[in-house]
VOKOLFI-958323 format. One record per atom (N, C-alpha, C): residue number from 1; residue in one letter; atom name; x, y, z. Coordinates in nm, 3 decimals, always signed. Example, Ala and Ser with C-alpha at 12.3 -4.5 7.8 and 13.67 -1.06 7.14 Angstrom:
% residues 2
   nr  rest  atom        u        v        w
    1     A     N   +1.319   -0.569   +0.780
    1     A    CA   +1.230   -0.450   +0.780
    1     A     C   +1.320   -0.330   +0.780
    2     S     N   +1.285   -0.225   +0.708
    2     S    CA   +1.367   -0.106   +0.714
    2     S     C   +1.290   +0.003   +0.787
***
This chain:
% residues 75
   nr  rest  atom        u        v        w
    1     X     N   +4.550   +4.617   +3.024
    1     X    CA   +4.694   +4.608   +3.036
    1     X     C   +4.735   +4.462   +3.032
    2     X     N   +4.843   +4.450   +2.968
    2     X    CA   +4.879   +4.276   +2.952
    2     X     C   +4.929   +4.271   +3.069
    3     X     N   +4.913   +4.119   +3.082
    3     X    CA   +4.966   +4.039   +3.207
    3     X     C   +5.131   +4.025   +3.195
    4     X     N   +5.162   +4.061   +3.360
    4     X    CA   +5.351   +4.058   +3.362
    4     X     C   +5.364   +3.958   +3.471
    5     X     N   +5.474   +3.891   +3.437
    5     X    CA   +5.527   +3.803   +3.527
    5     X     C   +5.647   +3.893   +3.587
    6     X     N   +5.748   +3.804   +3.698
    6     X    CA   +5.812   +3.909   +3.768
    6     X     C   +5.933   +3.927   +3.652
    7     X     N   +5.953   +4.112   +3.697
    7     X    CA   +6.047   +4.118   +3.606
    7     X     C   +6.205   +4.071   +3.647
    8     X     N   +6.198   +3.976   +3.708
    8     X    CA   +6.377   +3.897   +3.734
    8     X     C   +6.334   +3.795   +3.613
    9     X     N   +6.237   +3.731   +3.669
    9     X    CA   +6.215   +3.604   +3.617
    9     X     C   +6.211   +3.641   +3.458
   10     X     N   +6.189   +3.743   +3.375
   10     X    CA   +6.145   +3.738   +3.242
   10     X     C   +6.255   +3.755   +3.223
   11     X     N   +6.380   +3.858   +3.220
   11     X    CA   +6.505   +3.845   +3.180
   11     X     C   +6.571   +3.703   +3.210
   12     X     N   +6.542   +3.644   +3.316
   12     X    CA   +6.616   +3.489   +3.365
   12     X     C   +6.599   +3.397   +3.245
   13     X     N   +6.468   +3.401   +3.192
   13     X    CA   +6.440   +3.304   +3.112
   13     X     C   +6.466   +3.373   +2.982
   14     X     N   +6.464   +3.442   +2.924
   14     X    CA   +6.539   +3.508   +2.798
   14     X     C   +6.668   +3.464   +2.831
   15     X     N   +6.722   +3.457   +2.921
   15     X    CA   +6.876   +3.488   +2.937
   15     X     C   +6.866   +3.326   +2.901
   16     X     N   +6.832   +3.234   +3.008
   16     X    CA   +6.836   +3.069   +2.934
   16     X     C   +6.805   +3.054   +2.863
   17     X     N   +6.715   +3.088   +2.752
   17     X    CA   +6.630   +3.039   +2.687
   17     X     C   +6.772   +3.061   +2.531
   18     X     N   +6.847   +3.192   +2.574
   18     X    CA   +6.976   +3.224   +2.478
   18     X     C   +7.064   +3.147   +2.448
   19     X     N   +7.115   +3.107   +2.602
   19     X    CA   +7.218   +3.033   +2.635
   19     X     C   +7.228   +2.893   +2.601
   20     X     N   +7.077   +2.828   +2.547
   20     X    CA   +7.076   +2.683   +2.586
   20     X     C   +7.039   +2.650   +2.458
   21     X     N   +7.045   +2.736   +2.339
   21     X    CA   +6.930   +2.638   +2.251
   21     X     C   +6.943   +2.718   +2.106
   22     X     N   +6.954   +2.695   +1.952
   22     X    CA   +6.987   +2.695   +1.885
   22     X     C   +6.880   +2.855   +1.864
   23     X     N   +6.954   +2.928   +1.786
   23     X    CA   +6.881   +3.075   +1.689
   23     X     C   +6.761   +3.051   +1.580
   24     X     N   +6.725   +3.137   +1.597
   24     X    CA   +6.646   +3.135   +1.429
   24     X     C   +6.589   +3.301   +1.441
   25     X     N   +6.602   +3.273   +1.260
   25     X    CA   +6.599   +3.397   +1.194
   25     X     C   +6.456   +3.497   +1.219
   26     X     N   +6.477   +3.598   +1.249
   26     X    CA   +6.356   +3.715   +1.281
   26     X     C   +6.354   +3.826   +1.193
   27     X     N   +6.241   +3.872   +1.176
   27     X    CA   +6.243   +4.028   +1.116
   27     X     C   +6.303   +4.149   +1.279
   28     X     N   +6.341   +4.255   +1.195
   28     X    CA   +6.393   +4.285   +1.288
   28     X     C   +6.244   +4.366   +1.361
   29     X     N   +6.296   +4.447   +1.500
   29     X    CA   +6.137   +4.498   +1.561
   29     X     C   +6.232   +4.649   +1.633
   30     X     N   +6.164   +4.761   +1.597
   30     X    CA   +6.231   +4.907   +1.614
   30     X     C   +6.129   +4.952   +1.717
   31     X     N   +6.186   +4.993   +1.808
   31     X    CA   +6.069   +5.108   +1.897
   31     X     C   +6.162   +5.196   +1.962
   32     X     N   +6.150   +5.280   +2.021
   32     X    CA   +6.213   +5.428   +2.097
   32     X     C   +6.168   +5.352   +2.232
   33     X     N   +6.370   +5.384   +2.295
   33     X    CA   +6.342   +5.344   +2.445
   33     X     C   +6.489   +5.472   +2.470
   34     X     N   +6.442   +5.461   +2.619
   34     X    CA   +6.557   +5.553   +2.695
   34     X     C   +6.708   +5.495   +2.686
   35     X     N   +6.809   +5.616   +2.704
   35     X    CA   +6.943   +5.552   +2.659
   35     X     C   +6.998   +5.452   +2.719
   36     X     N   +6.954   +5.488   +2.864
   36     X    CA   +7.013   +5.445   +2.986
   36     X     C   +6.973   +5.243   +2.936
   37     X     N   +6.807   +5.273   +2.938
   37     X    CA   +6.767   +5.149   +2.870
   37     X     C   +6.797   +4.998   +2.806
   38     X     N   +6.927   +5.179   +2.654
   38     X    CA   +6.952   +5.136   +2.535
   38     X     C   +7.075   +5.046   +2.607
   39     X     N   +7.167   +5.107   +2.669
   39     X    CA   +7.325   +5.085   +2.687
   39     X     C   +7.276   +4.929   +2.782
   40     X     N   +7.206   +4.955   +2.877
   40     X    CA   +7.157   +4.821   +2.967
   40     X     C   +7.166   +4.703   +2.813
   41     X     N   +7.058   +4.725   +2.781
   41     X    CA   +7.014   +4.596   +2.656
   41     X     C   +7.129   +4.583   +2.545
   42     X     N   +7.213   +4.677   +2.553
   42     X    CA   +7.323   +4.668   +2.442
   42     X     C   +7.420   +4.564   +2.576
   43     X     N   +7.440   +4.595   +2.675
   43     X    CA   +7.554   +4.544   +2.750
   43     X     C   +7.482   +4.385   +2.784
   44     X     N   +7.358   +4.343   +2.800
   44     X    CA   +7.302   +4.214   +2.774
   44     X     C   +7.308   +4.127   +2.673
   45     X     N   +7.280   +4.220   +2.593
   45     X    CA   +7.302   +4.136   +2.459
   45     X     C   +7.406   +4.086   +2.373
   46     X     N   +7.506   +4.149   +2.411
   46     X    CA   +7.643   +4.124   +2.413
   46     X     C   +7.657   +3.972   +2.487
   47     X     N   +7.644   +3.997   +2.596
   47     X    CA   +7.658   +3.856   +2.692
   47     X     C   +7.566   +3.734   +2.605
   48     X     N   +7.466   +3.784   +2.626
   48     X    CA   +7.434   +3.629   +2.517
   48     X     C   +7.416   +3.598   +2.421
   49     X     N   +7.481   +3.681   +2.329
   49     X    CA   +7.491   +3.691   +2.200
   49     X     C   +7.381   +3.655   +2.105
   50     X     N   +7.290   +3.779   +2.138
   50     X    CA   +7.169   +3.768   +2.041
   50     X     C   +7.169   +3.917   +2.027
   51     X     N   +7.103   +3.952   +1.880
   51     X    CA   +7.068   +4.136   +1.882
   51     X     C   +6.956   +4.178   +2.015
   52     X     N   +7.018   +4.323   +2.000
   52     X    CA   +6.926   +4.393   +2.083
   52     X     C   +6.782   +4.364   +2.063
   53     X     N   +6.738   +4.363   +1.972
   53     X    CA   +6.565   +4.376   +1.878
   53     X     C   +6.567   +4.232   +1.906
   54     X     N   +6.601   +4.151   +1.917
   54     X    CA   +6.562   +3.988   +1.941
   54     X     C   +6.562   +4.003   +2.141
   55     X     N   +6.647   +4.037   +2.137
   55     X    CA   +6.639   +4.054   +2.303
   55     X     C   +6.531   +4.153   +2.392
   56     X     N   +6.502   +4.258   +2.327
   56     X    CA   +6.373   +4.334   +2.340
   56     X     C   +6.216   +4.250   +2.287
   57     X     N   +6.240   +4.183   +2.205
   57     X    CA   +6.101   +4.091   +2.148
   57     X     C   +6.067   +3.978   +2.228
   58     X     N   +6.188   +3.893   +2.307
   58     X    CA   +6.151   +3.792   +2.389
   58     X     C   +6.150   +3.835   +2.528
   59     X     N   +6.197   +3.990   +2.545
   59     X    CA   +6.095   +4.005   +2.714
   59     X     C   +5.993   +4.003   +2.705
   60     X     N   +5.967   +4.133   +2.594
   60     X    CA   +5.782   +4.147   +2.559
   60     X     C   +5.722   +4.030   +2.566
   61     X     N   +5.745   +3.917   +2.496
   61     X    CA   +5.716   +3.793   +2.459
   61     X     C   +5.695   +3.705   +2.635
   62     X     N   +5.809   +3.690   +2.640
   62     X    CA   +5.815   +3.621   +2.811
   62     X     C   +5.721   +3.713   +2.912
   63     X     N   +5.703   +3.852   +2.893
   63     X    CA   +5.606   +3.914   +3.004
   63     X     C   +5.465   +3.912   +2.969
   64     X     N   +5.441   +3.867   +2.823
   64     X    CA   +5.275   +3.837   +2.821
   64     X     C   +5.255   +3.939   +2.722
   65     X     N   +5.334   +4.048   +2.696
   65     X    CA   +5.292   +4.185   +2.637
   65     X     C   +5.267   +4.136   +2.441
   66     X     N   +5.350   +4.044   +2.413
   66     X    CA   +5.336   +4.022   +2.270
   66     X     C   +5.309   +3.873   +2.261
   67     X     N   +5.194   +3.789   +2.153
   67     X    CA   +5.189   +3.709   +2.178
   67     X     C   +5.230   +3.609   +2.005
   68     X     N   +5.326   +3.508   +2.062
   68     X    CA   +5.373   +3.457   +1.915
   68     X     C   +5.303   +3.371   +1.852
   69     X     N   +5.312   +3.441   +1.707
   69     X    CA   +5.247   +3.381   +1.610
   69     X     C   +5.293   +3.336   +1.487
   70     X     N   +5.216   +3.223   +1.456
   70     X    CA   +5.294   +3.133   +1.338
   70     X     C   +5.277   +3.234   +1.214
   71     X     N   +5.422   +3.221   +1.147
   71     X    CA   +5.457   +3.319   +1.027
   71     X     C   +5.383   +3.292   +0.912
   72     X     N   +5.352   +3.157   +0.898
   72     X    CA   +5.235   +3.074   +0.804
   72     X     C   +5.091   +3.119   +0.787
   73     X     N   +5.066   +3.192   +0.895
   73     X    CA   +4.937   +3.245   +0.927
   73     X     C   +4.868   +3.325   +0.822
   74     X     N   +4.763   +3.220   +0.770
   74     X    CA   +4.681   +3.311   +0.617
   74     X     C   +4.545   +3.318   +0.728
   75     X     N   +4.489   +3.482   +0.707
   75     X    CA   +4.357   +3.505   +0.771
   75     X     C   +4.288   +3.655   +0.733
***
């Protein structure tokens, strides 16, 4: 099981990490989540104006669950 940090702290820092510092372009990322979930991450993402699928990729990302990799990557 991947390693989680606390879950305040991983939304905290998505949430700054939004707020403070210039975009860049992503493929988008689809998975099946609950509605209740959906409407939460739709009503977040609104606030810091990033898509849902960018806002779902940098919790994963901030909790350890996905780990980023350079797009350059020949292997």
């Amino acid at each position: 099981m991947a390693k989680q940090k606390n879950s305040r702290a991983v939304i905290k820092n998505v949430i700054n990490k939004h707020t403070k510092k210039d975009k860049k372009e992503i493929s988008q990322l689809t998975i099946k989540i609950d509605k209740k979930l959906d409407n939460a991450l739709v009503i977040l993402s609104n606030q810091i104006n990033i898509s849902k699928n960018r806002l779902i990729e940098d919790i994963l990302y901030e909790s350890g669950i996905l780990e980023e990799v350079d797009e350059n990557y020949i292997g």
